[in-house]
C-alpha positions in Angstrom: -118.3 -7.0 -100.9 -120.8 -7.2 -103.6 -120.7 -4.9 -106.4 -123.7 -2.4 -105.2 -121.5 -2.1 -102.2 -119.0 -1.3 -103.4 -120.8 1.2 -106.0 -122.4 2.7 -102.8 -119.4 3.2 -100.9 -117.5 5.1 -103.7 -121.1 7.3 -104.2 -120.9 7.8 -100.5 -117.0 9.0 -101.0 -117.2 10.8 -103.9 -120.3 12.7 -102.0 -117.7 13.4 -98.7 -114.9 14.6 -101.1 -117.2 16.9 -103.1 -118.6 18.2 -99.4 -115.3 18.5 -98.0 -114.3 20.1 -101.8 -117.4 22.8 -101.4 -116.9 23.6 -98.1 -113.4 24.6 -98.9 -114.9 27.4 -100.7 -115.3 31.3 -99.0 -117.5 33.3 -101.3 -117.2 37.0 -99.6 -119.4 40.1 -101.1 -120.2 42.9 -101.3 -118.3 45.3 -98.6 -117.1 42.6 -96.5 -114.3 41.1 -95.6 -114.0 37.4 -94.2 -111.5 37.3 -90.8 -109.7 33.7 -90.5 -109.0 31.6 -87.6 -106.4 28.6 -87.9 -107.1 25.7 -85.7 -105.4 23.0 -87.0 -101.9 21.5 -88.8 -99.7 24.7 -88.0 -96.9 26.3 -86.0 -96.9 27.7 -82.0 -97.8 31.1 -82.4 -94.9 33.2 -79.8 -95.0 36.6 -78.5 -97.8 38.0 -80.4 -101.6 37.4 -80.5 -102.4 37.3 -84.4 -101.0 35.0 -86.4 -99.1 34.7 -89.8 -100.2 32.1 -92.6 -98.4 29.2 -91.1 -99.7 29.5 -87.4 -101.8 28.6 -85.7 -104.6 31.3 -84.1 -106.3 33.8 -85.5 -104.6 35.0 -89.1 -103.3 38.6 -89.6 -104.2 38.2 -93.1 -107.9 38.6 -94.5 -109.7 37.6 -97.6 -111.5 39.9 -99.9 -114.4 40.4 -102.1 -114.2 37.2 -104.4 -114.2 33.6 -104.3 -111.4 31.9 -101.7 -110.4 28.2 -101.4 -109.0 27.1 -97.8 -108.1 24.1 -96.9 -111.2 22.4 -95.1 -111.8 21.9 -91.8 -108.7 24.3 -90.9 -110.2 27.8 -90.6 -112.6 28.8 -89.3 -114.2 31.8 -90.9 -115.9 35.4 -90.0 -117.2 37.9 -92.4 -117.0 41.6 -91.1 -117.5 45.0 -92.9 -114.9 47.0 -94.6 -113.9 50.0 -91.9 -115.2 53.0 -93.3 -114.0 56.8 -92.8 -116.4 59.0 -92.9 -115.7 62.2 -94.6 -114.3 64.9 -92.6 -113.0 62.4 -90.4 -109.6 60.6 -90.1 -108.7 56.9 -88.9 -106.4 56.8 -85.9 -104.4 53.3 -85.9 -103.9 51.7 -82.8 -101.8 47.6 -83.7 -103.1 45.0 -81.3 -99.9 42.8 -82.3 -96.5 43.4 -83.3 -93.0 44.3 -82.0 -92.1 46.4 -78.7 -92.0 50.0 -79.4 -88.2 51.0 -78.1 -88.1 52.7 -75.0 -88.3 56.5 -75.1 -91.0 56.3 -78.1 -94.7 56.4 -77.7 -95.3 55.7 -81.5 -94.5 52.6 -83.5 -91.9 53.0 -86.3 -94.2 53.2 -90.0 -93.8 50.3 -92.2 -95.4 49.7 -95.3 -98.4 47.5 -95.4 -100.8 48.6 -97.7 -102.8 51.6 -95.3 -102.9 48.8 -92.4 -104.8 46.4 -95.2 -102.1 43.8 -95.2 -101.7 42.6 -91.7 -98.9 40.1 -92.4 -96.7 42.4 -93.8 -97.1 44.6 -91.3 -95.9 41.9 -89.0 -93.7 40.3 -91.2 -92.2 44.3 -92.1 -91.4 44.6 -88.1 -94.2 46.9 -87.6 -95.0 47.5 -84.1 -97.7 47.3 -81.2 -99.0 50.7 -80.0 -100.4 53.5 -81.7 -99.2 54.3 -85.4 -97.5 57.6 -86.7 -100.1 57.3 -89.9 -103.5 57.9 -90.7 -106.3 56.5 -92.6 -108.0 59.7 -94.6 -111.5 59.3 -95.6 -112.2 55.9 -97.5 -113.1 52.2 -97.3 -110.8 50.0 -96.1 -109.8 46.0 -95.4 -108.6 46.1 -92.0 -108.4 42.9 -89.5 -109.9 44.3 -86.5 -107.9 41.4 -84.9 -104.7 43.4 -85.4 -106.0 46.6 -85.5 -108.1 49.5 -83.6 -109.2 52.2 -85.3 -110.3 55.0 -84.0 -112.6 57.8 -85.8 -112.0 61.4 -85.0 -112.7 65.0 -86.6 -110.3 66.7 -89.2 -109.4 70.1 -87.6 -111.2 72.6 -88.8 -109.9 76.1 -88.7 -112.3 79.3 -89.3 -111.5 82.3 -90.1 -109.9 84.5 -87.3 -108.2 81.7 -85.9 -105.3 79.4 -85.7 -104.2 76.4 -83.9 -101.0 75.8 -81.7 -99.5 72.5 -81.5 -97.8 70.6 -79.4 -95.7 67.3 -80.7 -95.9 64.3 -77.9 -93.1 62.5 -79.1 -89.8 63.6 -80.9 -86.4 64.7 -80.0 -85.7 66.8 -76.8 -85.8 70.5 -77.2 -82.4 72.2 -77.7 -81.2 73.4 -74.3 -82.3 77.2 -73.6 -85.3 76.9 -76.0 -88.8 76.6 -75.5 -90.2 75.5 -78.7 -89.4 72.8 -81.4 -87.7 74.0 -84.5 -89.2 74.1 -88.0 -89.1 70.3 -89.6 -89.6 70.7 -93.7 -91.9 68.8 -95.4 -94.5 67.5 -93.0 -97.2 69.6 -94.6 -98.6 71.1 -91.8 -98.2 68.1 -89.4 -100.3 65.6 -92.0 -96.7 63.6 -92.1 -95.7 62.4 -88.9 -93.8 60.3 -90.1 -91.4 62.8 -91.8 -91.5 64.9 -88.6 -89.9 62.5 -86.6 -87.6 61.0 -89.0 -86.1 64.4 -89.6 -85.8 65.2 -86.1 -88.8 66.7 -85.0 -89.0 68.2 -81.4 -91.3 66.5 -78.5 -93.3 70.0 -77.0 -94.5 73.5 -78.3 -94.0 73.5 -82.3 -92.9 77.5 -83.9 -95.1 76.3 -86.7 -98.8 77.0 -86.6 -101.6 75.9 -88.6 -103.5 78.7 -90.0 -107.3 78.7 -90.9 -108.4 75.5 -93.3 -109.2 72.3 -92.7 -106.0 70.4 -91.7 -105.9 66.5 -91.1 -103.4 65.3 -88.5 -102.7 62.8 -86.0 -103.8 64.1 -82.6 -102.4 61.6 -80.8 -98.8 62.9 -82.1 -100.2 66.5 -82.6 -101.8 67.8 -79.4 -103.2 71.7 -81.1 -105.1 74.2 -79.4 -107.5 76.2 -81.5 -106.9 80.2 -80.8 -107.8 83.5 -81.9 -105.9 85.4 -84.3 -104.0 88.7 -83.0 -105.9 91.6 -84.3 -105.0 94.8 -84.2 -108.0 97.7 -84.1 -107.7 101.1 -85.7 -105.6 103.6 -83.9 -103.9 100.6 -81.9 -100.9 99.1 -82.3 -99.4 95.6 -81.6 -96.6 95.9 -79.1 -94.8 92.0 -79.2 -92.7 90.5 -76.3 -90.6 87.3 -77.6 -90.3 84.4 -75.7 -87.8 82.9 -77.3 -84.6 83.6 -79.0 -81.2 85.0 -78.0 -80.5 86.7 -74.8 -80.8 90.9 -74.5 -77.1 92.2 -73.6 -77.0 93.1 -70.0 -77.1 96.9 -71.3 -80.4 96.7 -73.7 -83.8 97.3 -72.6 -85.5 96.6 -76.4 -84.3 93.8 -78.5 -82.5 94.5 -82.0 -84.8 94.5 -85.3 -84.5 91.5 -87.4 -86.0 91.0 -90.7 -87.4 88.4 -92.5 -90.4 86.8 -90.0 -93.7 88.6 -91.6 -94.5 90.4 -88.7 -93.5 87.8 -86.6 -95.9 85.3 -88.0 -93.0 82.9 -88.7 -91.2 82.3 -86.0 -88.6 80.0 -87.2 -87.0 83.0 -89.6 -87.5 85.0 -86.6 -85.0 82.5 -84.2 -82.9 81.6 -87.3 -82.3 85.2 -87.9 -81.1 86.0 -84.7 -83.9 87.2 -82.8 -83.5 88.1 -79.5 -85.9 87.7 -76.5 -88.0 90.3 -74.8 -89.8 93.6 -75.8 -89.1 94.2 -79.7 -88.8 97.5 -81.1 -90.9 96.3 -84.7 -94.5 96.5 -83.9 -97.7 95.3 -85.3 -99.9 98.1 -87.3 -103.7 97.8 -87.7 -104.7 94.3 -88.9 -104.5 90.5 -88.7 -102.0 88.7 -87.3 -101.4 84.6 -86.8 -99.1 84.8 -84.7 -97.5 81.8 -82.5 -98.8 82.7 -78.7 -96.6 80.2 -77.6 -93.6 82.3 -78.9 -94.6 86.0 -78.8 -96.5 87.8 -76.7 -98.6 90.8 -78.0 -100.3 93.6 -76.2 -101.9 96.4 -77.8 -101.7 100.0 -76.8 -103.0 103.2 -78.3 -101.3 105.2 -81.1 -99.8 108.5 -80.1 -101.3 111.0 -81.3 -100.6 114.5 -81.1 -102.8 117.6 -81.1 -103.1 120.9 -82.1 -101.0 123.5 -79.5 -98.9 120.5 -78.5 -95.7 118.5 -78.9 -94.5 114.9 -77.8 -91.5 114.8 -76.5 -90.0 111.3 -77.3 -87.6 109.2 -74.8 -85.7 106.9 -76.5 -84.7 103.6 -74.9 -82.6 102.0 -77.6 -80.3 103.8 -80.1 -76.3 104.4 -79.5 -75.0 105.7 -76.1 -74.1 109.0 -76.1 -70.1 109.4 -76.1 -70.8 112.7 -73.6 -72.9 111.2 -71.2 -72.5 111.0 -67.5 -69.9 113.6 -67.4 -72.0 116.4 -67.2 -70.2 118.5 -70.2 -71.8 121.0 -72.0 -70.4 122.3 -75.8 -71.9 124.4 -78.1 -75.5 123.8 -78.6 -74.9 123.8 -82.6 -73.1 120.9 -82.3 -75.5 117.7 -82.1 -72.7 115.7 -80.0 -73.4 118.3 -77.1 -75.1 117.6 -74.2 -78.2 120.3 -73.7 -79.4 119.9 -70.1 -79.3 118.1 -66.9 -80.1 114.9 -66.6 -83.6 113.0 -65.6 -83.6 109.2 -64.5 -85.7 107.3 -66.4 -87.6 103.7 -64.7 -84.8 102.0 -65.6 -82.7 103.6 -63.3 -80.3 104.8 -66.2 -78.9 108.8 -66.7 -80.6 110.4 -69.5 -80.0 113.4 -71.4 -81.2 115.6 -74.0 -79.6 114.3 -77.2 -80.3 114.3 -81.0 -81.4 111.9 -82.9 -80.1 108.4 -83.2 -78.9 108.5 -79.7 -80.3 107.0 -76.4 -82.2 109.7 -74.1 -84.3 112.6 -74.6 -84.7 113.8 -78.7 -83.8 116.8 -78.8 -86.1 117.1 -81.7 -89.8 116.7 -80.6 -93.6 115.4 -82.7 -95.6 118.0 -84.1 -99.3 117.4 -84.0 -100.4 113.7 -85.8 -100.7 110.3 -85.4 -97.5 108.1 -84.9 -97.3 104.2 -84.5 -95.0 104.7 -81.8 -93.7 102.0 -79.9 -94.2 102.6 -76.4 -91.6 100.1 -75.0 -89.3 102.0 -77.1 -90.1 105.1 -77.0 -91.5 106.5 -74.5 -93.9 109.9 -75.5 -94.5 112.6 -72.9 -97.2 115.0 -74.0 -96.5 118.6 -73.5 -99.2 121.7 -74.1 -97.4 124.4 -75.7 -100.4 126.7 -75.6 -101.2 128.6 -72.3 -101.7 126.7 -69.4 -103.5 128.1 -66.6 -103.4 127.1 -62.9 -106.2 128.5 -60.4 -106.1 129.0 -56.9 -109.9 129.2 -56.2 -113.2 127.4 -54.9 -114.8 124.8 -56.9 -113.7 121.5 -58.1 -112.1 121.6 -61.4 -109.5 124.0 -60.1 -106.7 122.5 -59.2 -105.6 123.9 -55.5 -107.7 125.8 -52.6 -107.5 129.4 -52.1 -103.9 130.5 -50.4 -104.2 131.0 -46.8 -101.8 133.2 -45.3 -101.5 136.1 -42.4 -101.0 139.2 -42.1 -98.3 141.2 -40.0 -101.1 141.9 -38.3 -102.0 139.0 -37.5 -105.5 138.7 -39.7 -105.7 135.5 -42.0 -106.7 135.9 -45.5 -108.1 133.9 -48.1 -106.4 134.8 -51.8 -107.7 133.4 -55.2 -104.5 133.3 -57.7 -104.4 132.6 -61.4 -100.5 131.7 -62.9 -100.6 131.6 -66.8 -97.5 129.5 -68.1 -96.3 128.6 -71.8 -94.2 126.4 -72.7 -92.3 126.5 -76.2 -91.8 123.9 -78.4 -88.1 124.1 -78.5 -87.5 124.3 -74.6 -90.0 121.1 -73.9 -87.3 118.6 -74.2 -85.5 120.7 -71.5 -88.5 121.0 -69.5 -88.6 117.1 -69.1 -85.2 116.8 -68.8 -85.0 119.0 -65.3 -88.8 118.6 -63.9 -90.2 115.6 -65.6 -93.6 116.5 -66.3 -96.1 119.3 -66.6 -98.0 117.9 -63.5 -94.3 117.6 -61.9 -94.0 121.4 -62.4 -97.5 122.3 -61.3 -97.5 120.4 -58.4 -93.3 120.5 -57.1 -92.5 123.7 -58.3 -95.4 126.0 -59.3 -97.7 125.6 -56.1 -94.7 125.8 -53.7 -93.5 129.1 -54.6 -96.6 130.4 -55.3 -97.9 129.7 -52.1 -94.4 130.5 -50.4 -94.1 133.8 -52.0 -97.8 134.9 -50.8 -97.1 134.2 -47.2 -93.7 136.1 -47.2 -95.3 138.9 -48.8 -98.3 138.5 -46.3 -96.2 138.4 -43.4 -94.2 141.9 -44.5 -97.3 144.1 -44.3 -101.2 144.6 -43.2 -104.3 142.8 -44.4 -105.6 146.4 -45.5 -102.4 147.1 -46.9 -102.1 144.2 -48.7 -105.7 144.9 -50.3 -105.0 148.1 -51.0 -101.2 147.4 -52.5 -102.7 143.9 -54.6 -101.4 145.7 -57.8 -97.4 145.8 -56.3 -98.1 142.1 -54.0 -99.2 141.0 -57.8 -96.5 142.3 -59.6 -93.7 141.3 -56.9 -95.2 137.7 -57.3 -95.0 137.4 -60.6 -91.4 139.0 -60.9 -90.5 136.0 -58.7 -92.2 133.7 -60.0 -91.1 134.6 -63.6 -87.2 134.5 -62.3 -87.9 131.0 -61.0 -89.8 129.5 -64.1 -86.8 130.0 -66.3 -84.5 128.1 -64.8 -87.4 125.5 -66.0 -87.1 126.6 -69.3 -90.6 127.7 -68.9 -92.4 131.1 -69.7 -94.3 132.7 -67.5 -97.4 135.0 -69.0 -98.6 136.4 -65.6 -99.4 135.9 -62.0 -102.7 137.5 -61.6 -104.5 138.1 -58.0 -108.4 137.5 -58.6 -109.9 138.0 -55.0 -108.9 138.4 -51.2 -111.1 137.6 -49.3 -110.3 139.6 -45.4 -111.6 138.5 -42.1 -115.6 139.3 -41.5 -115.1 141.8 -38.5 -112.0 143.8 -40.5 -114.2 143.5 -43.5 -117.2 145.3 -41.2 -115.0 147.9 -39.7 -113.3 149.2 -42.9 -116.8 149.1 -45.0 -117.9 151.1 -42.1 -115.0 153.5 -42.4 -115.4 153.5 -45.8 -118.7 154.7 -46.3 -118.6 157.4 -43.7 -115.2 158.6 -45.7 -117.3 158.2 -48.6 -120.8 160.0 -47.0 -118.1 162.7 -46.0 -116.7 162.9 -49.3 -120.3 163.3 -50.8 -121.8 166.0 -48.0 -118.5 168.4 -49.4 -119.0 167.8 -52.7 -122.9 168.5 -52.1 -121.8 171.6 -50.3 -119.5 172.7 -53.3 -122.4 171.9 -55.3 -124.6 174.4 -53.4 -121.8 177.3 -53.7 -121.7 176.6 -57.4 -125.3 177.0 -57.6 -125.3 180.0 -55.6 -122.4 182.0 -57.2 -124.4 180.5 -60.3 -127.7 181.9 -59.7 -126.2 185.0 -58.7 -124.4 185.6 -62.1 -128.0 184.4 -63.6 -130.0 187.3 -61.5 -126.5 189.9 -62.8 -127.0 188.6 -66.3 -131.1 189.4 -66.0 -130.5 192.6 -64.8 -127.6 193.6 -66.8 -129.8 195.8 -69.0 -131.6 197.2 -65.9 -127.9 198.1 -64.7 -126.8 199.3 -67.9 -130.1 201.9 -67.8 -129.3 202.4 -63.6 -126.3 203.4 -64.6 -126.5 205.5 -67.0 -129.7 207.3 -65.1 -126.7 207.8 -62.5 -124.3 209.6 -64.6 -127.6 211.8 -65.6 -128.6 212.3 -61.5 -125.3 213.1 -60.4 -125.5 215.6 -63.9 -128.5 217.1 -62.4 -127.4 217.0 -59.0 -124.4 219.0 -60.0 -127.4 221.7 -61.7 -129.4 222.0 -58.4 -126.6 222.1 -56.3 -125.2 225.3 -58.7 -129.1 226.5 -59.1 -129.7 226.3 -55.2 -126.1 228.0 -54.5 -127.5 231.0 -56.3 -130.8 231.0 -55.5 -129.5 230.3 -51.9 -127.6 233.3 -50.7 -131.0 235.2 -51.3 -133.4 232.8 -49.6 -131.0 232.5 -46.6 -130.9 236.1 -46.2 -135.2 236.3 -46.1 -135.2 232.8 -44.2 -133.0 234.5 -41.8 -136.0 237.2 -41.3 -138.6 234.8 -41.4 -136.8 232.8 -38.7 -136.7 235.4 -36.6 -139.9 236.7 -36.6 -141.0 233.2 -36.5 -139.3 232.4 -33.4 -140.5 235.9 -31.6 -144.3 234.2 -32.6 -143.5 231.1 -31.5 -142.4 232.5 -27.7 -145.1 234.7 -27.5 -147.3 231.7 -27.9 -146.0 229.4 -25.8 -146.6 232.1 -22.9 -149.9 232.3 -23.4 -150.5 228.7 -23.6 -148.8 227.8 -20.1 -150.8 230.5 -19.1 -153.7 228.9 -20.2 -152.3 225.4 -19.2 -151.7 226.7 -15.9 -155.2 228.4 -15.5 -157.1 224.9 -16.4 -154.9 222.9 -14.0 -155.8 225.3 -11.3 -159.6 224.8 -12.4 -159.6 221.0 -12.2 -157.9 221.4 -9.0 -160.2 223.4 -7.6 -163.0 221.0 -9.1 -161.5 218.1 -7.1 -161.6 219.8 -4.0 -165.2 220.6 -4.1 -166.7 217.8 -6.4 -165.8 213.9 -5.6 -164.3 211.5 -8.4 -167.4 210.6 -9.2 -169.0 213.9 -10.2 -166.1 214.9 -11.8 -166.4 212.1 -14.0 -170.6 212.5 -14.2 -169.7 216.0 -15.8 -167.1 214.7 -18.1 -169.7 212.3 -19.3 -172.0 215.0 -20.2 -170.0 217.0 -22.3 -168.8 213.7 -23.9 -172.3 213.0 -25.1 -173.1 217.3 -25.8 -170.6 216.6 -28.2 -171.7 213.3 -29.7 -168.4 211.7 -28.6 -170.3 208.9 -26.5 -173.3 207.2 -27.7 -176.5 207.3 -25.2 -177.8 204.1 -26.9 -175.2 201.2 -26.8 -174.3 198.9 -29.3 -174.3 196.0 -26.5 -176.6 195.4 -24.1 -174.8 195.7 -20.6 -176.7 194.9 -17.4 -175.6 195.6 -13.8 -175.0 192.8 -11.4 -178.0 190.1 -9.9 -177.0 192.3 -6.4 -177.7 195.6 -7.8 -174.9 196.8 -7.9 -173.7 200.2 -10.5 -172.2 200.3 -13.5 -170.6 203.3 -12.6 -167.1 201.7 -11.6 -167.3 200.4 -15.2 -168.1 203.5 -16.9 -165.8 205.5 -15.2 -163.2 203.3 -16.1 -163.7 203.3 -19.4 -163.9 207.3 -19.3 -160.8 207.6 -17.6 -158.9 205.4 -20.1 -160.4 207.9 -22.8 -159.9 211.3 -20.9 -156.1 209.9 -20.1 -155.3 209.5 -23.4 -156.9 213.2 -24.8 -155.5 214.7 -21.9 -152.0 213.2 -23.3 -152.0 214.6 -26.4 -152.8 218.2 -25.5 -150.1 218.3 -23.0 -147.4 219.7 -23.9 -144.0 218.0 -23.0 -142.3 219.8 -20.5 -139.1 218.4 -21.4 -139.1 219.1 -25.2 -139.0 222.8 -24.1 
């Protein structure tokens, strides 16, 4: 070969070497990383699908930023971004390659490799395939997306207000009887999973919480559930049923009071301490509360509060069982081991009495008006009105009960409006509950009954009218009853009062009717009376107007009877001698007087005969003709009339007239001078 050749040939090699040389070389920048790939020259890659160093497949390990030297022709190379973690995010780790996760387990075991950056020692340091315990926080990182799958998610982010629950999916078993995983210390709110499970954390419901922040976690090991914080309004209160804990004794209604969990926002102290399950006699106040939901349950309820004229009388449900109770035994009510009333049954089913303080049953001391944070599962309040209470038995719709209807003896129905006025005193309300219950108990068991019983008897003993008439003794033998009765209820009664009875229409009718002529009666006497007032009035009016009149009258008496007396004497005396010449004069009068009357019969006699005699020789009618004439000789009748008289149409005289008329005249002078025959 000739020495150009030759020259040629080793140009030509030195050219391949220095290629082969350069392309050895793997310049990665920037934020990249360069992924490898062995084809050639190694070892049968078994069980996994990334390789180490010395096998052949694609390489767990990567190559950085910087200048790298690889064997040419062997790898075959990729350049890929760094994984980056946004912030407010965290990098879930999911290997692709590695050992069997042991059965039971959902997460691989943590092994150190760098933050998942160094993929052979992961391998190498038994890490295993499946999702990883740890987290990548916020950052830029190397990692072989061969061997591993990250997966971006949102820190948990916690306002105000709320808190989150969680929920472990893989630890331990629970302990037997308990429904939530205990307290592990040290995982800082769940950010170490690691330490959670390698200290024995508990697969299910976690007591710890996370309270409002930002918190990052792994949520495929930390399931949570973002709820609201338990708040409690004004004038409410917090009334919390545990879920958890030790068993109530058979006997207790209210779990014992344990100290120590801050208002049962830490419910590990709570169960370490001995908490027992159920309704809790601690409650929550006004404020805010993060508390576990999945451990205690919190309802609210309404402070008791207590107003003016009224008293709560308090049943208690916990406290020490009263030595005395259930054998009925009363002592002296100074002593505060005695028993003070009968019993009442509470919901429970459990024989109750009126007790002091400190003991189960009814307090024999009661509230006085306030506000108390009382718990209700506890204690349970009864309200009582110690001011007058008043029940009405009426029409309308805010009264509490209908007119009474009950009948007479005789048979009439009647229609009664009642009013019963009851107190009750703040020392005797405990007893009050103790025997009835309630105020509504004794209005509507006790009160209405004998109200309404205790009408009817009384009804059905006497008349409607009667029992109208009586209302003041029916009203009074009521409320005697009634008054008897309440204080066996250790309750005062203030009266029983009868407002209105309303009688039948037709009785009604008849007795207004009866009434009113009673009444018109009543008012024609008492006019008449009036009258003979006025009269015997009047008359003693007219006697006092006169009295001067009668004063003068009388004294003009005395003088009369004074003068009387004087005439009587003067014509005494003067009388002897005037009887003795009226004697005379008497005498001679009555000789005169005989002597007269003869001569006037005579003459009587002698002008009877004459007429007589005229008769017989004149007719009637010239008998009156002459009578006529001397009438008008003597001017007695008038010759010219005042009226105008003309005979008939047929001619006939006036002369029947005119004699008449002269008769009537004649008959009457001939009356007067003749004398009466009898009178002589």
């Amino acid at each position: 070969m000739s020495y150009i050749a030759t020259n040629v040939l080793f140009i030509l090699l030195g050219i391949f070497i220095l290629v082969t040389i350069l392309s050895g070389f793997v310049n990665v920048r920037g934020l990249n990383i360069c992924l490898l790939e062995r084809k050639y020259f190694g070892k049968e890659m078994v069980g996994r699908t990334v390789a180490l160093h010395n096998e052949v497949g694609l390489q767990a390990r990567t190559l950085g930023p910087n200048l790298h030297f690889l064997f040419p022709f062997i790898y075959k190379t990729r350049k890929v971004p760094f994984k980056f973690i946004s912030e407010g995010k965290v990098g879930l780790i999911r290997a692709m390659a590695g050992a069997t996760i042991p059965s039971g387990q959902i997460f691989a075991k943590v092994v150190s490799c760098n933050n998942f950056q160094d993929g052979e020692a992961f391998i190498n340091n038994g890490g295993q395939k499946g999702p990883q315990v740890q987290f990548l926080p916020p950052g830029q990182y190397m990692i072989n997306p061969y061997l591993f799958e990250v997966e971006e998610v949102d820190e948990i982010e916690i306002p105000k207000g709320k808190l989150a629950v969680i929920t472990a999916t893989d630890g331990k078993p629970l302990d037997p009887g308990r429904l939530l995983g205990k307290r592990i210390e040290g995982h800082a709110n769940f950010s170490n999973g690691d330490l959670f499970l390698q200290n024995g954390g508990q697969k299910g419901p976690q007591s710890d919480i996370l309270q409002p922040g930002t918190h990052r976690i792994n949520i495929w090991l930390f399931d949570y559930t973002i709820v609201d914080a338990t708040i409690v309004e004004s004038k409410k209160i917090g009334l919390v049923t545990a879920k958890d804990g030790q068993p109530l004794p058979p006997t207790e209604l209210i779990a014992i009071s344990v100290e120590g969990h801050s208002n049962f926002q830490d419910a590990q102290a709570f169960l370490d301490k001995g908490g027992q399950r159920g309704p809790q006699l601690d409650l929550l106040k006004p404020g805010t509360y993060y508390v576990n939901p999945y451990m205690f349950e919190v309802t609210f309820a309404d402070v008791a509060e207590v107003k003016r004229g009224q008293v709560a009388v308090i049943i208690s449900n916990v406290g020490k069982e009263h030595p005395t109770i259930g054998k009925l035994q009363k002592e002296d009510p100074k002593t505060k081991e005695g028993i003070k009333e009968v019993e009442v049954r509470l919901d429970a089913g459990i024989e109750r009495y009126v007790v002091p303080q400190g003991y189960r049953g009814i307090q024999e001391e009661v509230a006085g008006p306030g506000v108390y944070y009382l718990n209700t599962n506890a204690f349970i309040p009864h309200i009582v009105d110690t001011t007058n209470i008043t029940i009405d038995w009426d029409e309308g719709e805010k009264n509490q009960f209908n007119p009474l209807a009950i009948v007479s003896k005789d048979a009439f129905e009647m229609k009664v409006s009642v009013k019963v006025i009851i107190r009750i005193r703040p020392d005797q309300a405990p007893y009050m509950i103790s025997k009835i219950g309630s105020i509504d108990n004794l209005i509507n068991h006790v009160i209405h009954p004998m109200i309404d019983s205790s009408f009817r008897n009384q009804a059905s003993a006497t008349s409607a009218m009667n029992f109208m008439q009586d209302r003041h003794e029916e009203q009074e033998k009521a409320e005697n009853r009634t008054r008897t009765e309440l204080e066996k209820y250790h309750v005062e009664l203030v009266s029983v009062l009868i407002c209105q009875i309303q009688l039948p229409p037709d009785l009604m009718a008849t007795q207004t009717a009866r009434v009113i002529a009673e009444q018109q009666k009543e008012m024609y006497n008492k006019e008449m009376e009036a009258q003979e007032t006025r009269i015997a009035m009047e008359s003693k009016k007219a006697e006092a107007d006169k009295q001067g009149v009668l004063v003068q009258s009388s004294i003009d008496l005395k003088i009369a009877e004074n003068m009387k007396k004087k005439v009587i004497l003067d014509a005494e005396g003067k009388g002897g001698a005037k009887k003795a010449e009226m004697a005379g004069e008497a005498e001679g009068t009555e000789l005169l007087g005989r002597a007269k009357g003869v001569a006037a019969a005579a003459e009587g006699e002698g002008i009877a005969k004459g007429y007589e005699a005229q008769k017989k020789a004149l007719t009637p009618d010239g008998i009156v003709a002459i009578e006529i004439s001397k009438q008008i000789a003597i001017g007695q009748i008038k010759v010219t009339p005042d009226i105008m008289i003309q005979g008939n149409s047929d001619g006939s005289s006036l002369l029947p007239i005119l004699s008449g008329l002269l008769v009537q005249k004649l008959g009457g002078s001939l009356k007067e001078k003749t004398p009466d025959t009898k009178s002589e």
